[in-house]
Every structure is written in C-alpha cells, then in structure tokens.
VOGU-3710 file (C-alpha; in Angstrom, 3 decimals, decimal comma):
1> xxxxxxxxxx> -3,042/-45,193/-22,846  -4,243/-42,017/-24,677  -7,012/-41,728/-21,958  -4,227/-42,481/-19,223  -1,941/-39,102/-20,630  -5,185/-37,098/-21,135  -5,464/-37,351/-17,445  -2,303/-37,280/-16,030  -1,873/-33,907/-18,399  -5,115/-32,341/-16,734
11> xxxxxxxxxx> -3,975/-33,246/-13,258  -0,877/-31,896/-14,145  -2,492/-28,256/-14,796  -4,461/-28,616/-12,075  -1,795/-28,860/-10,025  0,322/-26,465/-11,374  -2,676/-23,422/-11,235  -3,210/-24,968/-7,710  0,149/-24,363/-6,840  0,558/-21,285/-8,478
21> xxxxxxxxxx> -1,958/-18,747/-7,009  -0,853/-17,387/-4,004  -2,669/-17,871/-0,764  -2,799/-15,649/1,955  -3,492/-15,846/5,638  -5,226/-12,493/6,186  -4,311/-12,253/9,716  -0,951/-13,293/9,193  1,750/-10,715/11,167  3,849/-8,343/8,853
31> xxxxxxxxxx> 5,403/-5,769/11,271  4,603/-4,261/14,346  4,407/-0,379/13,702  5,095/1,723/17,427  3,137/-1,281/18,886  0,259/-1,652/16,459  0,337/-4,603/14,437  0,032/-4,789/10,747  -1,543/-7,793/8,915  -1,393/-9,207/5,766
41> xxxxxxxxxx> -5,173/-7,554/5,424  -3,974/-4,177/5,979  -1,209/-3,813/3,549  -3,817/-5,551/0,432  -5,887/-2,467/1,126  -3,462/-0,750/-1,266  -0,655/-3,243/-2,107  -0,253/-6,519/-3,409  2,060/-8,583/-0,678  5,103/-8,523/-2,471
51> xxxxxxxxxx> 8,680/-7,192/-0,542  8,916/-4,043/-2,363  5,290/-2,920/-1,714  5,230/-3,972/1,722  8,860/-2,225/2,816  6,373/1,096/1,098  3,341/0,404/2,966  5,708/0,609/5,656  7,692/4,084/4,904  4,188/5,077/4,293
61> xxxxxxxxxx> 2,937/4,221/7,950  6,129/5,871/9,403  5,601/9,743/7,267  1,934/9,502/8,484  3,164/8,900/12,533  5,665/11,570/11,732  3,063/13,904/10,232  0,691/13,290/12,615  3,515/14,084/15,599  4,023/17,304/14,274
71> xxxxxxxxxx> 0,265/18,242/14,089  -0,902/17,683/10,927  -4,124/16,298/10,307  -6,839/15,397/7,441  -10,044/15,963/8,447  -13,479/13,938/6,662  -14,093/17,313/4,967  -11,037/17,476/3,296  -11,209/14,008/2,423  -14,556/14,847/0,802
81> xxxxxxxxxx> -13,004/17,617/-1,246  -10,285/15,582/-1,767  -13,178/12,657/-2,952  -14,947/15,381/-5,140  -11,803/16,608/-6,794  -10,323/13,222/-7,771  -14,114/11,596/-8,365  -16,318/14,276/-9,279  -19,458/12,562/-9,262  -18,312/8,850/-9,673
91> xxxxxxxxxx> -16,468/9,901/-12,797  -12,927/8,402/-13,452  -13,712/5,523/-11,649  -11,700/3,021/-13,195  -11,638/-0,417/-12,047  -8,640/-2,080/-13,305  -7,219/-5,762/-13,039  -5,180/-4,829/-9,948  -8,872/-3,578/-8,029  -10,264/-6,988/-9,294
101> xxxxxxxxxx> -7,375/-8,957/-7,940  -7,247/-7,070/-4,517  -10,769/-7,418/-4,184  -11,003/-11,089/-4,954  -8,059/-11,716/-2,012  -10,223/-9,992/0,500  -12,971/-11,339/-0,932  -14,950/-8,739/-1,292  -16,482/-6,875/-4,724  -14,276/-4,878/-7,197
111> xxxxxxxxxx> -16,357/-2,097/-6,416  -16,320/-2,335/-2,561  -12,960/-2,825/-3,047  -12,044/0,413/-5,236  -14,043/2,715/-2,852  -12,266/1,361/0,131  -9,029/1,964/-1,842  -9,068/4,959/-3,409  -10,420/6,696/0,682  -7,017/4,892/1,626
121> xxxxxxxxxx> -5,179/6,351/-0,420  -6,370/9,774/-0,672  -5,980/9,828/3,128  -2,253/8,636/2,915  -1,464/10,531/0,234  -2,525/13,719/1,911  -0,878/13,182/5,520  2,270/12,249/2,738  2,009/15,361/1,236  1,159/17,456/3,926
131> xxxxxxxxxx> 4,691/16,213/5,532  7,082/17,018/3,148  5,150/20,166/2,347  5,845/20,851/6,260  9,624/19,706/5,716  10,869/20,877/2,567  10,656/23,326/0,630  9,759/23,285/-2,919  12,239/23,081/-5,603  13,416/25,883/-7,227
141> xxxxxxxxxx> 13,742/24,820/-10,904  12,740/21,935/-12,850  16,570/21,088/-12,461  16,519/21,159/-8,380  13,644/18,780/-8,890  15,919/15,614/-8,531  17,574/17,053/-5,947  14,481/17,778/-3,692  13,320/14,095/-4,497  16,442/12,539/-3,552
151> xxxxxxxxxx> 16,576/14,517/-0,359  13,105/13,099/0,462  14,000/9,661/-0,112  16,923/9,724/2,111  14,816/11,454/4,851  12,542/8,868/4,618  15,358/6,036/4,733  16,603/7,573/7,906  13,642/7,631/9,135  12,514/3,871/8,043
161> xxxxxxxxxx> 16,499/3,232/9,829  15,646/4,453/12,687  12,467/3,529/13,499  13,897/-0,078/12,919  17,117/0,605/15,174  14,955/2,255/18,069  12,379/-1,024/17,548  9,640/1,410/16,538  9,212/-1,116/13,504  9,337/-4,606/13,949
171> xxxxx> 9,340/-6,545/10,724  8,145/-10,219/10,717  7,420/-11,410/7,539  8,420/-10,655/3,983  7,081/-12,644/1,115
//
C-alpha cells in the first residue's frame, strides 16, 4: 500500500510539473504587423509570451514603422556606440533568471541569448527614443514630467487604435 501512494504521489508531481511549464510552438502566429508576420519566436527575443508583453512588443513594432516613416534611422555604428556605452568592454553583463529562461525556450545558451537581446533592444529602444524625441518636446519641469508621459502613452494608443481599425495590425493569438 505504502509503495502503491509513494507512486501514485510521484506520478502525481510529475504530472503536475508536466503540466505546468508552458510549451510553445515557435512558429505559432501572433499578429500580422503591415503584412509581416510575427511569431511566437520573435516576441521571446525580448518578452516572455504573456498578454501584457505581447500587446508591448506590439506598440513597440508600430513607434519603430512610425519612426522609420518619418526618416529616422539607427545605423550599426550607432548601435556600436550604443553597445560600448551600455557594455563597455563586456562589463555589466548580467545574466539574470529571465535571460536563462528566454534562452532555454529558444533553446539556445544564456549567453547567446543575452547578446541577441540586449542588440534588440538597444536597437528598439533607440528608433523609440528617437520618435518621441522627433514628436515631443521635452518636459519643462520635473512636474510636466507626468504630463509629457501621459501624452506619449495616449499617442501611442491612438496609434496601436488605429493601426488595428485600418487592419495595419492583425492580432491572432493572445496567451
């Protein structure tokens, strides 16, 4: 009996981990950006699948087609500046749980995937920039600093609206 509960308890684990890790179909159709789709692979180069962080991803891909519509660009030497400012010779590289995590989904090495990351996202981040550099001014005050971050976020809802209205963005899949 004992031996009987000792492995209907371990089954029971297994079953439960088994159950409990989240599987994901790389390929698997998120959205369709301006005709471009995006993959479940393209949004774990910075997120983990998960509404919130995909609806950003998203918002993210729109102020880069924006930015780049209006002329802005980030070219590989600013990128390396960019690299050398952030990651002066490999310092403050930091591989944290979220790197190992990522990387372990795409199956790939922490390491592989932190560098692939952090390029990513100093790209993004500068097109980002760049953009509401381009469309707003600065604040004023400390005080007009809530002001000038609300303002962005609405911009950017109107334009996450509508590029969904004019079926610019197509979203599939939410998990």
């Amino acid at each position: 009996m004992k031996l009987k509960l000792c492995l209907f308890s371990f089954i029971s684990v297994v079953f439960l981990v088994a159950c409990s890790e989240e599987t994901y179909d790389k390929n698997e159709l998120i959205a369709t950006f301006k005709g471009v789709d995006i993959k479940v692979n393209d949004i774990l180069t910075q997120y983990p699948i998960e509404d919130e962080y995909i609806e950003i991803f998203l918002k993210e891909e729109i102020v880069i087609n924006e930015a780049k519509t209006i002329g802005i660009t980030v070219s590989q030497q600013k990128l390396e500046e960019l690299k050398q400012t952030y990651y002066p010779s490999g310092e403050g590289i930091q591989i944290e749980d979220f790197h190992k995590e990522q990387a372990e989904i795409l199956g790939i090495t922490p390491k592989e995937y932190y560098e692939m990351w952090s390029l990513t996202y100093l790209e993004r981040n500068e097109y980002i920039q760049e953009y509401i550099k381009t469309k707003f001014d600065e604040p004023a005050s400390i005080e007009d600093g809530e002001k000038w971050g609300k303002e962005i976020e609405e911009h950017i809802n109107k334009l996450f609206t509508n590029y969904i209205d004019n079926n610019d963005l197509i979203i599939y899949i939410k998990k």
